[in-house]
Structures are given as structure tokens and as C-alpha cells.
C-alpha positions as CSV (number, residue, x, y, z in Angstrom):
1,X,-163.7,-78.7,-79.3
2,X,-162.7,-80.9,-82.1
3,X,-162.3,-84.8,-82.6
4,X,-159.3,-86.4,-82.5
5,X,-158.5,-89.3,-85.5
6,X,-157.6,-91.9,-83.3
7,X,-158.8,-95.3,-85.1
8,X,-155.5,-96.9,-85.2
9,X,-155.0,-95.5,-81.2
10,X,-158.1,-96.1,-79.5
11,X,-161.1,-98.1,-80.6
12,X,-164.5,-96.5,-78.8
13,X,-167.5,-97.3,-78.1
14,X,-170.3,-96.8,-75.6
15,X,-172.9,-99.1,-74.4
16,X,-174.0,-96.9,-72.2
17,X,-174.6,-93.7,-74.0
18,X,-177.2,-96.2,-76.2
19,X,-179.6,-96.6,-73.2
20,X,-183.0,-93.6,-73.3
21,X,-181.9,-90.4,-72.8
22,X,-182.8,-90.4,-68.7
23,X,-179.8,-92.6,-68.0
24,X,-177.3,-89.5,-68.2
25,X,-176.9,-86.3,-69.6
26,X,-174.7,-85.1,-72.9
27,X,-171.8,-83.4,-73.1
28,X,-168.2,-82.9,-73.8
29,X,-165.2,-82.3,-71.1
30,X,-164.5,-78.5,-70.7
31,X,-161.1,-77.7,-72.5
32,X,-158.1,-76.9,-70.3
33,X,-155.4,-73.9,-70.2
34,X,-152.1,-75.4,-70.5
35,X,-152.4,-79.5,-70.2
36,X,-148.9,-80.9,-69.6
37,X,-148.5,-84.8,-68.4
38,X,-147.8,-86.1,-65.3
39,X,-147.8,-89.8,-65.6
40,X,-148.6,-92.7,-68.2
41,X,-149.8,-96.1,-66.9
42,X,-147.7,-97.9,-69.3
43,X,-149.3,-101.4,-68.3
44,X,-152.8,-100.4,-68.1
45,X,-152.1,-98.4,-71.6
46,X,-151.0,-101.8,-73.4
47,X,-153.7,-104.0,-72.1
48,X,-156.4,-101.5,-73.4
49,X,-154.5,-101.7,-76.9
50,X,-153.2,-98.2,-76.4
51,X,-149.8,-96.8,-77.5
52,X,-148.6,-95.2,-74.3
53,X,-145.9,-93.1,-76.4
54,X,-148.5,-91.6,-78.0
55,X,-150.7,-91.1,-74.9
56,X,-147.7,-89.2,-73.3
57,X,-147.4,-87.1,-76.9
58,X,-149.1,-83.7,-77.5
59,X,-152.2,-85.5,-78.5
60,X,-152.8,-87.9,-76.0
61,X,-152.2,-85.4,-73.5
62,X,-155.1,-83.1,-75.4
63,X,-157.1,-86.3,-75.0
64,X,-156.6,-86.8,-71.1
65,X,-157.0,-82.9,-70.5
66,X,-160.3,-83.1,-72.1
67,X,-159.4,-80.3,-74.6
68,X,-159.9,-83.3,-77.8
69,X,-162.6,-85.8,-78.0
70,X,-161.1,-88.9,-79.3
71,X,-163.0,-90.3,-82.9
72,X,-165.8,-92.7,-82.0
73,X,-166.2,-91.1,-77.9
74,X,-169.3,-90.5,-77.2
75,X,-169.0,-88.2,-74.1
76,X,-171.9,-88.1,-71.3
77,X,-172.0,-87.7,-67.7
78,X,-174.1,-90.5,-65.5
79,X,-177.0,-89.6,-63.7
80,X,-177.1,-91.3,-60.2
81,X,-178.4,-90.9,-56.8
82,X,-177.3,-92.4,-53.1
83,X,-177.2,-92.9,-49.6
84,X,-174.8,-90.4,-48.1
85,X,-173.6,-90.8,-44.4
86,X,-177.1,-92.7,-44.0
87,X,-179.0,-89.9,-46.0
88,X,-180.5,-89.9,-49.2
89,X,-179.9,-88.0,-51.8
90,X,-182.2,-88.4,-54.7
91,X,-180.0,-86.9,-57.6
92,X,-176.2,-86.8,-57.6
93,X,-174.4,-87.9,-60.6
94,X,-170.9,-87.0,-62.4
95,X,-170.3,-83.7,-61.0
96,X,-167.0,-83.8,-61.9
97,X,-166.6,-86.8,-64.6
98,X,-167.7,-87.8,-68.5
99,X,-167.5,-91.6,-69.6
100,X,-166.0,-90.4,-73.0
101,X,-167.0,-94.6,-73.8
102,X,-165.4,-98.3,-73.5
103,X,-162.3,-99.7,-75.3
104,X,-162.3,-103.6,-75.4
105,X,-158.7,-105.0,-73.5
106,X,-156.4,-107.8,-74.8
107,X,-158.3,-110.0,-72.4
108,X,-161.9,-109.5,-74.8
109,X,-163.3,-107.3,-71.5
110,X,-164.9,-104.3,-71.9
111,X,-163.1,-101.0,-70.1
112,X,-165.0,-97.6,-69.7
113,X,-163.0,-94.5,-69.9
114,X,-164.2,-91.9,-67.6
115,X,-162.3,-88.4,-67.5
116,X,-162.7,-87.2,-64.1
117,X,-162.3,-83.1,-62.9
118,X,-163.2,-82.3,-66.7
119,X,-165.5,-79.5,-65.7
120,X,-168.7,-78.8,-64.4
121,X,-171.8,-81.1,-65.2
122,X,-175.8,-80.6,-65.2
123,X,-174.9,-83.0,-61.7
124,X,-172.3,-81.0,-60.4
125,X,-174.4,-78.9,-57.6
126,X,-172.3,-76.0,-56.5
127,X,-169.6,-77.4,-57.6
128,X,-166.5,-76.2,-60.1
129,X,-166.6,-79.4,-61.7
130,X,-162.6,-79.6,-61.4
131,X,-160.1,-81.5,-59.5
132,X,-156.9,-80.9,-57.9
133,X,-153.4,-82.0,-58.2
134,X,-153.7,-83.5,-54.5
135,X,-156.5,-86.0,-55.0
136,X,-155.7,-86.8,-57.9
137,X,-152.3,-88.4,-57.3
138,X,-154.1,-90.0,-54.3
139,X,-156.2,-92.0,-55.9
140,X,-153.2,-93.2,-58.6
141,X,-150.9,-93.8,-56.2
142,X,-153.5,-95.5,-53.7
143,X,-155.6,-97.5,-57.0
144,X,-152.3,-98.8,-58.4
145,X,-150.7,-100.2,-55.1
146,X,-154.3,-101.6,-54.6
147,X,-154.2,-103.6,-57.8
148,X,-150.6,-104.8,-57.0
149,X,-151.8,-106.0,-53.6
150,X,-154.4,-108.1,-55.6
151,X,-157.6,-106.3,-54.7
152,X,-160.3,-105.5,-57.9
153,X,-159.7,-102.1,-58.5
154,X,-160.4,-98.9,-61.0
155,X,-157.1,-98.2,-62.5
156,X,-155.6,-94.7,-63.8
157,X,-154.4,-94.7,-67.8
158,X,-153.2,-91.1,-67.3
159,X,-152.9,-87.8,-65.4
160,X,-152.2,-84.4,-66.6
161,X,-151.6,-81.0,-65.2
162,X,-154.9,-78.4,-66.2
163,X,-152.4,-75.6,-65.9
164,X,-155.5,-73.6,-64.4
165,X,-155.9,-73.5,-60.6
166,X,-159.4,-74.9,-59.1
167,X,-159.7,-73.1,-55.2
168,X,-160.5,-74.8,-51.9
169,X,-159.6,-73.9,-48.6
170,X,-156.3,-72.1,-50.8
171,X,-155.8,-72.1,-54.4
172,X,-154.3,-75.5,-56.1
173,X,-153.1,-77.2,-59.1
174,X,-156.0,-78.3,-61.0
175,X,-155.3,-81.8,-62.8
176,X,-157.2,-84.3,-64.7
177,X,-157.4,-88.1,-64.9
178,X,-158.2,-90.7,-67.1
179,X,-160.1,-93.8,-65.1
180,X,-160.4,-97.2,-66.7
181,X,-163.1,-99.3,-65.0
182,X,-164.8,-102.2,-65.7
183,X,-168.3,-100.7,-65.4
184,X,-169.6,-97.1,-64.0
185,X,-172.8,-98.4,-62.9
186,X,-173.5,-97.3,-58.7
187,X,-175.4,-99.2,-55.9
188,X,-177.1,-95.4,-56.6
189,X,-177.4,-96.0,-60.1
190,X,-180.7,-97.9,-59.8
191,X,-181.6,-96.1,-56.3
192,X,-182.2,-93.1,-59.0
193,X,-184.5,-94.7,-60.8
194,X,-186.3,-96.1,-57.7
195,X,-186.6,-92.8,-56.2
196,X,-188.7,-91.9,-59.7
197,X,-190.6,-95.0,-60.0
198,X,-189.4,-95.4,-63.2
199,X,-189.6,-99.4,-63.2
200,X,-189.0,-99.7,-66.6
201,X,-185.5,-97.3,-66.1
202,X,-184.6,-100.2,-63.5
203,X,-185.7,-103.2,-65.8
204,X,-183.4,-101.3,-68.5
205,X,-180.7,-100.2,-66.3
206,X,-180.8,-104.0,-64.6
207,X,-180.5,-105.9,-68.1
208,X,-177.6,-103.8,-69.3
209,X,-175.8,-105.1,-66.3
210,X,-177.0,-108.2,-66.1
211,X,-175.1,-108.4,-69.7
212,X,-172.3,-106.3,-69.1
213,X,-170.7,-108.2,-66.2
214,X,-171.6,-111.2,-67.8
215,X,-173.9,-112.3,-65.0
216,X,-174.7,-115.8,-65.1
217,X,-178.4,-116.3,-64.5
218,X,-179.0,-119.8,-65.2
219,X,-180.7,-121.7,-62.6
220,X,-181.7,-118.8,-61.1
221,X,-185.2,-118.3,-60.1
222,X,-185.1,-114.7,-61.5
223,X,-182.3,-113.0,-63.6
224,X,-183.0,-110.1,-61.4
225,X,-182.5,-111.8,-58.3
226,X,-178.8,-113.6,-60.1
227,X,-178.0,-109.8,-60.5
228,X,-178.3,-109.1,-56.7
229,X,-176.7,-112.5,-55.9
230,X,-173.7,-111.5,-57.7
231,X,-173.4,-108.4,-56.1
232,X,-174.1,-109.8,-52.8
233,X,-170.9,-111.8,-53.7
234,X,-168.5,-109.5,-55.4
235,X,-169.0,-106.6,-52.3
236,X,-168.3,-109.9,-49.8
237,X,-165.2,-110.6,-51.6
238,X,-164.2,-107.2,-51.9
239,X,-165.0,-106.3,-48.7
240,X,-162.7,-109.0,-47.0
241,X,-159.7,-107.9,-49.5
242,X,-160.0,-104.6,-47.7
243,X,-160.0,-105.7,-43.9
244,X,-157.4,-108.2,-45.0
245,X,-154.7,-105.4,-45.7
246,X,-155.7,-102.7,-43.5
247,X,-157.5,-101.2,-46.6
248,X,-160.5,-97.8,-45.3
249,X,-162.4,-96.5,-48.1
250,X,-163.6,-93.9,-46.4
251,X,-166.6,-92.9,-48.3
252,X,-169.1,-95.6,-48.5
253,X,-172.3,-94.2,-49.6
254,X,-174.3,-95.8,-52.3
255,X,-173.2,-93.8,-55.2
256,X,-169.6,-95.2,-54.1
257,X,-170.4,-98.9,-54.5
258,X,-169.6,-100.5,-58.1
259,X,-172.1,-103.0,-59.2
260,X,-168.5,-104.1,-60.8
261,X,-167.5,-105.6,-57.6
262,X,-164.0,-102.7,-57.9
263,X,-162.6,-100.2,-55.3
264,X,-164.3,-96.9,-56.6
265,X,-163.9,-93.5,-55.9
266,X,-160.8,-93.3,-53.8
267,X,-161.8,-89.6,-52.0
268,X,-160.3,-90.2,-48.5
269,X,-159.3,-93.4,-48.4
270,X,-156.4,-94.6,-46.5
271,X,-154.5,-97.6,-45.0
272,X,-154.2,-98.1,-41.2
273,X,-151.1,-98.1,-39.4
274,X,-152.0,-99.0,-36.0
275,X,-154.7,-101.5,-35.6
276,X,-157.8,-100.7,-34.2
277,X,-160.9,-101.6,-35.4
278,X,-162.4,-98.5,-34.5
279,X,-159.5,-96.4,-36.9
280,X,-161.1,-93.4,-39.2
281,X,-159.1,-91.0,-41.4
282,X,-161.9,-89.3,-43.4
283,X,-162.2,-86.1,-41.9
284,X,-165.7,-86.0,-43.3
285,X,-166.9,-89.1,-40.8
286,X,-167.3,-87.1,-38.3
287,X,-169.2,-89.9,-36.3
288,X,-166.8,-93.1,-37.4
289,X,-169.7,-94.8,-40.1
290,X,-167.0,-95.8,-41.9
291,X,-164.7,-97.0,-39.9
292,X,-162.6,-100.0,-40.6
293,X,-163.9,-102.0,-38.2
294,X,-167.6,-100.9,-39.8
295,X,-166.8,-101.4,-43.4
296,X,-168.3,-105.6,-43.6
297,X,-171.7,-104.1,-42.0
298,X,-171.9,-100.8,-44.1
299,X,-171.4,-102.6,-47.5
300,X,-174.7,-105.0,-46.2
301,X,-176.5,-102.5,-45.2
302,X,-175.8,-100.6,-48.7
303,X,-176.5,-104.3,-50.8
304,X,-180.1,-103.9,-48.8
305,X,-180.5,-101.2,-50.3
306,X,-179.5,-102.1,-53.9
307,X,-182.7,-105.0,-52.9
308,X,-184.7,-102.0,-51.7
309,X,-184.6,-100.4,-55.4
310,X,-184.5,-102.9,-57.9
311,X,-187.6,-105.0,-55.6
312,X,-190.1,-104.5,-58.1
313,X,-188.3,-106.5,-60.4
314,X,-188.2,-109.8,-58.2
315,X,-191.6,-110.8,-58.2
316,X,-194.9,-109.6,-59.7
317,X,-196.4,-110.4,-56.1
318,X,-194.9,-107.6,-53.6
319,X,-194.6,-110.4,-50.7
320,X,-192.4,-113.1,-52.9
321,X,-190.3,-110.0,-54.0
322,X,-189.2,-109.2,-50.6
323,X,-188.9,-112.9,-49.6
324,X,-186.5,-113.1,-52.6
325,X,-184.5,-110.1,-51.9
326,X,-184.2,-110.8,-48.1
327,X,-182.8,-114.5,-48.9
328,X,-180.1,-112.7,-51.4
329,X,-179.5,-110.1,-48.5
330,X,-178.9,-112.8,-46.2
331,X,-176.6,-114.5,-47.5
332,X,-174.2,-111.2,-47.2
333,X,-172.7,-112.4,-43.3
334,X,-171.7,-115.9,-44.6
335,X,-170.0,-115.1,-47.8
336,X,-168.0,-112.1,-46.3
337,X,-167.4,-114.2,-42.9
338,X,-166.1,-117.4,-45.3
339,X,-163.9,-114.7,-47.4
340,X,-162.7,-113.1,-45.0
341,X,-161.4,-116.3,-43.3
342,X,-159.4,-117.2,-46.4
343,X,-157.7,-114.3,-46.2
344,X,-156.6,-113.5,-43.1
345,X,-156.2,-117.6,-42.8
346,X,-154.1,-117.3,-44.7
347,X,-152.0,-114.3,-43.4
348,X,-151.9,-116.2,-40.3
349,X,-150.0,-118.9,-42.5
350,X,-152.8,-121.3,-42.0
351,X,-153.1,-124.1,-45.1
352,X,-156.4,-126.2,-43.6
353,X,-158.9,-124.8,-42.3
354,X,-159.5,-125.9,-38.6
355,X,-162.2,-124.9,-35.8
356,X,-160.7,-122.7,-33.2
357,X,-158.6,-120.6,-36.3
358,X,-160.6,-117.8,-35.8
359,X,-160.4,-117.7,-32.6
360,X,-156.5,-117.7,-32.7
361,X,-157.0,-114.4,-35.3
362,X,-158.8,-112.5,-32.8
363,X,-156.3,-113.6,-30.0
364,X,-153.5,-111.8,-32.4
365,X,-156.0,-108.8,-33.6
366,X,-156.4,-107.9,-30.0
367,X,-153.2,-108.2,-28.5
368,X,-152.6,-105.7,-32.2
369,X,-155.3,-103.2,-30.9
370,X,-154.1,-103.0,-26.8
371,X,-150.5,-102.3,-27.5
372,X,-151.1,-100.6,-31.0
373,X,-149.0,-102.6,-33.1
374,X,-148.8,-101.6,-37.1
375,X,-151.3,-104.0,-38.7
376,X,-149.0,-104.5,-42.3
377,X,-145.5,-104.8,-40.3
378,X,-147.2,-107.5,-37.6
379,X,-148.3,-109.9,-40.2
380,X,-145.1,-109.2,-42.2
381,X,-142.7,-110.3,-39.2
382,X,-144.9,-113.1,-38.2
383,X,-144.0,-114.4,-42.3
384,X,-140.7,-114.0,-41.8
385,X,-140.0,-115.9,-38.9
386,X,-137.8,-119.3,-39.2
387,X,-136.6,-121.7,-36.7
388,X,-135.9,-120.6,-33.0
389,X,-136.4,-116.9,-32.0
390,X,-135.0,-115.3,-29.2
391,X,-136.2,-112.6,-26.8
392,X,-136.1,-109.8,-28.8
393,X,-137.0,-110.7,-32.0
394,X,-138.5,-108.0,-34.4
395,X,-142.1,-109.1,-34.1
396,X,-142.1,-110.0,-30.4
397,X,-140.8,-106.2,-29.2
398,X,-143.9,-104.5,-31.1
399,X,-145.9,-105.9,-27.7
400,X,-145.5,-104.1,-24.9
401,X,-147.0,-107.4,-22.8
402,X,-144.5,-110.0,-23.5
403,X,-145.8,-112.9,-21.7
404,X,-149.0,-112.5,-23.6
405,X,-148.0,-112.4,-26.3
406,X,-145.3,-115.4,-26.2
407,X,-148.3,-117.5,-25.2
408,X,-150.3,-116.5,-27.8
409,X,-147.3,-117.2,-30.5
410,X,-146.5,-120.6,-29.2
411,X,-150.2,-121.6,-29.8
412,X,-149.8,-119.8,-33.1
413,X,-146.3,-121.8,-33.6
414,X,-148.2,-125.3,-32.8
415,X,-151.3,-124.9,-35.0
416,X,-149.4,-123.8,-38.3
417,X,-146.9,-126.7,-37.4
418,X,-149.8,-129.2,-37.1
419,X,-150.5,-128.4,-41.1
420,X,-149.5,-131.8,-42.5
421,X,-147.0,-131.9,-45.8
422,X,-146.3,-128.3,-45.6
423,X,-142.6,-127.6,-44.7
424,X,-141.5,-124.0,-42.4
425,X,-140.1,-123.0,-45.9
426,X,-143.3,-123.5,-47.3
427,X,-144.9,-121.5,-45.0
428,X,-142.9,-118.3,-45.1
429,X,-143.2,-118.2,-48.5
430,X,-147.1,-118.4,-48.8
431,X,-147.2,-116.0,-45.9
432,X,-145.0,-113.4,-47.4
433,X,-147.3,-113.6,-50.5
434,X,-150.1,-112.2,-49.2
435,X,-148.7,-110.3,-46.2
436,X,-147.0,-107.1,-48.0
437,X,-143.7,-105.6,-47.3
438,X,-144.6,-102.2,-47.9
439,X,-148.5,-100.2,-48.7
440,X,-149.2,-96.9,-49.3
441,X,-148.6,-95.4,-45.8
442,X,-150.5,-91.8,-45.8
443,X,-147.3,-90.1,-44.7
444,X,-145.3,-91.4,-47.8
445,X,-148.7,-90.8,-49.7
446,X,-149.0,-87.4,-48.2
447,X,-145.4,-85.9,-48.7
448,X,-145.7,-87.3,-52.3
449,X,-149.0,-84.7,-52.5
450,X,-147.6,-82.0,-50.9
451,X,-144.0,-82.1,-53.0
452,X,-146.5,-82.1,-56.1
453,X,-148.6,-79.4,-55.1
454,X,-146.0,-77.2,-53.9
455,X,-143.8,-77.6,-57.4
456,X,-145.4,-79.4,-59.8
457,X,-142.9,-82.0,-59.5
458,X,-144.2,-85.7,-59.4
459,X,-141.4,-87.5,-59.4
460,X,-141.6,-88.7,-55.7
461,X,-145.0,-89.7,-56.7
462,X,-144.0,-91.9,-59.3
463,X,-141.0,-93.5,-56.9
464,X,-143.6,-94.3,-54.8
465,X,-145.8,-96.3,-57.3
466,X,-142.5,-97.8,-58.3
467,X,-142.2,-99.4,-55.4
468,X,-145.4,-100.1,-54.4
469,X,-145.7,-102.1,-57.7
470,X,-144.4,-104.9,-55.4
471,X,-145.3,-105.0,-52.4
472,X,-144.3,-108.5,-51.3
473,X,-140.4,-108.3,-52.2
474,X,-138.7,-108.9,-49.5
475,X,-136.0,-106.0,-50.9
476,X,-138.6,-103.6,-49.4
477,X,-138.7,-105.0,-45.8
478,X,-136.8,-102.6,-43.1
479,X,-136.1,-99.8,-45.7
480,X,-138.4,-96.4,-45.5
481,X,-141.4,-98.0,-47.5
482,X,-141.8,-100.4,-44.5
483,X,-141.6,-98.7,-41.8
484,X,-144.5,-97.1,-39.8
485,X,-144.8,-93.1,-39.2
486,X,-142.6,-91.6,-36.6
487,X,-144.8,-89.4,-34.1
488,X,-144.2,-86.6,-36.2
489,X,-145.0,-88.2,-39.4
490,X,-148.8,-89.3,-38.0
491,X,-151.2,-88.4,-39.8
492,X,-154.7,-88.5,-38.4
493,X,-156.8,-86.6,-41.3
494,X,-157.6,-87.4,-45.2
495,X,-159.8,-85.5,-46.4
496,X,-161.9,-85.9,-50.2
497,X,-160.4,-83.0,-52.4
498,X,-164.1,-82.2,-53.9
């Protein structure tokens, strides 16, 4: 394993890899067979200062394999633990994944770089350490259509092809990726320390965040308590971007949720087609936890236990500590409850708010869920409409009962009507900027993963991305990216690749 001269490619460092020795453990990425590339991110490559022709060159792809450490890398694997499916787990970690270190982007922000299915870990369990080809592309494809749709996000610099097989349920393309991320640190993170007692880990653990999200904790009555305040506000806001375009993680636990406030650890994450509330993919959630419909409630109950772990830092007094905490947990239903109105608001083509909004969501949401109408088409034809529509409109034959839903759409048509000094024009085009044309639909998703699996070839993969990288032109709407699944096309299962 030898370093790479890459001063005048990638500038290093690693804040993290400076904390006591506890924090993580040391080590380089296991070396591949035969590394060949599958895909640059040529936008993420340029704001991180990085030439992308050189990332896709011999070297770069030695770099993304893991089989060179880059100059000035300072590889380790993070030690974490979590709640899993409402169980905890005292010691997880990077099974699978080294933070080789950060890169500072044009925009002054510090990025970690974290190769992930780089080989096996002192975390990794049973575990091969690797990745395959599958889950990999999934969580490219899925993270950069995510990011185009406006949500916070990891991103992916770069993919590569391992060359070696890694064996699941049948033997697969291994692959590596590169993640970019504006901070590794977990809900599980400090839950690791907790579980130890080690109060000085989490005092440590809490001031490098405090400083490396650039927490503001003026005016606060403890810096500690600022730190679970923004949290408490960043997983709100998140939270709502999901529910507001259809968006199921999947895999929820505490290890899962980024103290970053960004979509993490894609696994088997997918976006609905038919509304329900009650709609799962992961084939893992055996009893629906994470459900869409469950995600607002899961991501409190995980923030209570972010308050659980880092308590003793609130207060010397144990009693004022948990009064502290419980206000910062509190204020979770509100903040998500006010988000989430913006957005979906605002889907609804809704300028000021007005009592009885809400109401006229969850009139449209349920007429969705009873005749199992596509949640991203729905809001889409509902932005398109202008002037008089007649009986068969596009949006109107999605409901199978017509009358109730012309009544609800002629309330819908006087409310957004009633918005003073905003013209129809006006309104289609705020609503078809939030309400996408096309999202990753898991059968596009999954015949992208299966064509790339079954030949190496990722060029539907990368068509894909092409057009998801914008999802509210209205060149998209009616052609395959739009459309929902045929029957045949379903699919009910995603499933987490580890």
C-alpha cells in the first residue's frame, strides 16, 4: 500500500482522526483485484477542488478502489453504536467504510471522504467488509436525484468496479464508492460513548461537533443543549423534505441519523409510487417501523435518544438535565409539523398560509390513499393544470370516485384562487418547482442494477442520473421517467446489499 502525491489534486486533512484513540480505529482500505471506473461526479468533483479527469485516470481510480492512499489521508474507520429496529446495539461502527479525511469545497465547507466496501474493519462483525455493484449504484443514483430534488444529502465523487466478486444470496460484482459528506458523526456516535460512560468521550465528541457544523450557541443556556436544538431542527427539516416527495429511508436506526442534518446511508431506501401512508419496501422491516407514514415519529423518538446520551452534559444537577433535554425534545412535533406545512403548502400551490390548508392536504392525501393514486404524478398534474378542465382530464381519471374528488378540486380551485396578487401562471410555475416531473422510480432504479450486475455495463445507470439531474423540466413529464410501474414492473421489495 503506498501513498499517492496528490498535493496539487487533493488537499487532506482529518479533524477527526485528531480526537483520543477511542473515537475510531486505524487503518488503511484493503487493495482491490482489477479496479476499473464506473462513474465520475463531475460536479461534486469540481466543488471539492478536484480534477475529475484525473479522478477518472489510472490513479484516481487506484485512489477510489482503495488500492492508494492519497498524500495527507489519514485513513480510520469510526467506532459507533445504535438503536436497531428498536434494539440496541452497543458497538457497530464502519464495517465496511474508512474516512480516508476532509477536503475543504469552493464554498470554505469542510467535506469528509469516506471509502465505503473497502474491506473488512475491527467493526465489521461477520462481515466481508465489501460491497456490491447493486447497492452501490443505488445509493448514487438514489443520493444524486435526492440532491437535485433539493433535499440535504451525502453525495458520491466516484464509483469503481473491485474486479473481485463479494457473495450473498449468489456471487456479485464487488464495487467501491467514494462518499462526500459534510460530517460522519451518528445519532450512535455519542450513544457509544454513553453506553461506556465515558463522559469525557461525549464532552469531546460533542465539542468537535459543536465546531464542525458551526453550531451557533450564543444565547443558549448550554452549548450542549444549542447542539441538541440544532439537531432537533435539522432532522425536522429533513424529515418533512422526505414525506414531501414520497422519499422512505428505510433504515432508520440510530447509527443511520447524521448529526449533519443529510440523508445517510441509503441501504433500502426507496420512493413510493402509490400513496399510502402505511407503504414499506425494506424487506428487512418486517413489522413496518419505518414506514413512510412512521418516518416524522421514528426520527423523534431517535432525537430522544441523542438527549438520552449526551444528558450528562446538560446540567451538573441530573433533574435540570432532563428538564433541559425534554424541552429540546419537545419542540420536535412543532418544527417538523411547521416544515412540513411549507412543503407540502406549497405543493398544493398555496402562497399564504391559511387555517383550514391542512385540512384541504389531508382531504387530497386520502382520496390518494383509497383509490391508490401515484403520489409524484398527483401533485405533478394538479401543477399543470390551467384554465377550464374537462371530464377526463389527466389528474381527474387517476380517481376512481369522481364526484369526490371534483368536490374536493373545486374547494382546492377556490382556495389557491383566493391567494391575492398571484396570477394562475404564477402558480403553475411555483408548483411545478417543487412538484417533480420525474424521481427515481425503483423499477427504473432496479433494471438499472440488474443491467449492471448482469454485464458490467452502467450506462443505463448513468442515463438515469442524467435525467434525474432535473426533475422538474417539464420535457420529462408523460415520457418513461414519469410514468408509474405497469403491474408487471411493481416492485414490492428493496433490500440493503450488506
Amino acid at each position: 500500500m503506498g501513498l499517492m502525491k496528490t498535493d496539487r489534486l487533493i488537499r487532506f486533512d482529518n479533524s477527526y482522526s485528531r480526537l483520543p484513540e477511542r473515537f475510531f480505529a486505524r487503518l488503511a482500505p484493503e487493495p482491490v483485484a482489477a479496479p476499473r471506473l464506473l462513474h465520475v461526479n463531475r460536479a461534486i468533483a469540481d466543488h471539492l477542488g478536484v480534477d475529475a479527469d484525473w479522478l477518472a485516470g489510472p490513479e484516481g481510480v487506484a485512489f477510489i478502489a482503495g488500492n492508494r492512499v492519497p498524500d495527507g489521508a489519514d485513513p480510520i474507520a469510526l467506532a459507533y453504536a445504535g438503536h436497531q429496529f428498536g434494539h440496541f446495539v452497543p458497538q457497530l461502527g464502519d464495517g465496511r467504510a474508512v474516512l480516508l479525511g476532509e477536503v475543504i469545497g469552493r464554498d470554505g465547507e469542510r467535506y469528509d471522504i469516506q471509502l465505503k466496501g473497502s474491506g473488512r474493519t475491527p467493526f465489521s462483525r461477520s462481515g466481508d467488509g465489501r460491497a456490491a455493484i447493486g447497492p452501490i449504484l443505488r445509493e448514487l443514483i438514489v443520493s444524486e436525484a435526492v440532491a437535485a430534488l433539493g433535499v440535504p444529502t451525502t453525495r458520491v465523487l466516484a464509483a469503481v468496479a473491485t474486479g473481485q466478486p463479494v457473495f450473498r444470496d449468489s456471487m456479485l460484482p464487488g464495487a467501491v464508492l467514494a462518499r462526500v459528506a459534510r460530517g460522519h458523526t451518528r445519532i450512535g456516535s455519542f450513544q457509544y460513548f454513553a453506553a461506556r460512560r465515558d463522559t469525557e468521550a461525549l464532552r469531546i465528541l460533542a465539542d468537535y461537533v459543536i465546531e464542525r457544523q458551526a453550531i451557533d450557541t450564543t444565547g443558549s443556556v448550554n452549548r450542549y443543549v444549542a447542539m441538541l436544538d440544532a439537531a432537533v431542527l435539522r432532522t425536522a427539516s429533513l424529515v418533512a423534505d422526505w414525506q414531501s416527495i414520497g422519499f422512505i429511508h428505510g433504515v432508520m436506526n440510530t447509527d443511520n441519523m447524521s448529526l449533519a442534518g443529510e440523508t445517510i446511508d441509503y441501504g433500502p431506501c426507496a420512493f413510493m409510487d402509490s400513496y399510502h401512508p402505511g407503504t414499506v419496501f425494506s424487506s428487512i422491516d418486517q413489522q413496518g417501523r419505518y414506514a413512510y407514514g412512521n418516518q416524522p415519529a421514528i426520527a423523534h423518538w431517535n432525537l430522544a435518544k441523542l438527549a438520552e446520551a449526551t444528558l450528562p452534559l446538560f446540567a451538573e444537577e441530573e433533574s435540570e438535565a432532563v428538564r433541559r433535554a425534554q424541552a429540546s425534545i419537545d419542540a420536535f412535533p412543532a418544527l417538523f409539523e411547521a416544515a412540513y406545512a411549507r412543503r407540502m403548502t406549497a405543493k398544493l400551490g398555496i402562497r399564504s398560509a391559511r387555517s383550514g390548508d391542512m385540512e384541504l392536504l389531508a382531504e387530497f392525501l386520502e382520496l390518494m390513499a383509497a383509490d391508490a393514486c401515484d403520489f409524484t404524478l398527483a401533485f405533478r398534474r394538479l401543477s399543470l393544470i390551467r384554465g377550464e378542465v374537462g371530464p377526463d382530464w389527466d389528474l381527474g381519471g387517476m380517481f376512481r370516485n369522481r364526484e369526490a374528488f371534483r368536490a374536493w378540486f373545486e374547494k382546492w380551485r377556490r382556495r389557491v384562487t383566493a391567494d391575492e396578487g398571484c396570477t394562475e401562471a404564477e402558480r403553475c410555475g411555483a408548483m411545478l418547482a417543487v412538484n417533480p416531473a420525474v424521481i427515481p422510480r425503483n423499477h427504473l432504479v432496479e433494471e438499472a442494477l440488474a443491467d449492471a450486475e448482469a454485464t458490467g455495463d452502467v450506462s443505463r445507470a448513468v442515463h438515469l442520473m442524467d435525467v434525474l439531474a432535473a426533475p422538474f423540466d417539464e420535457k420529462h413529464d408523460n415520457t418513461e421517467f414519469a410514468l408509474p410501474p405497469r403491474a408487471e414492473q411493481i416492485v414490492r421489495a428493496t433490500f440493503c446489499g450488506t
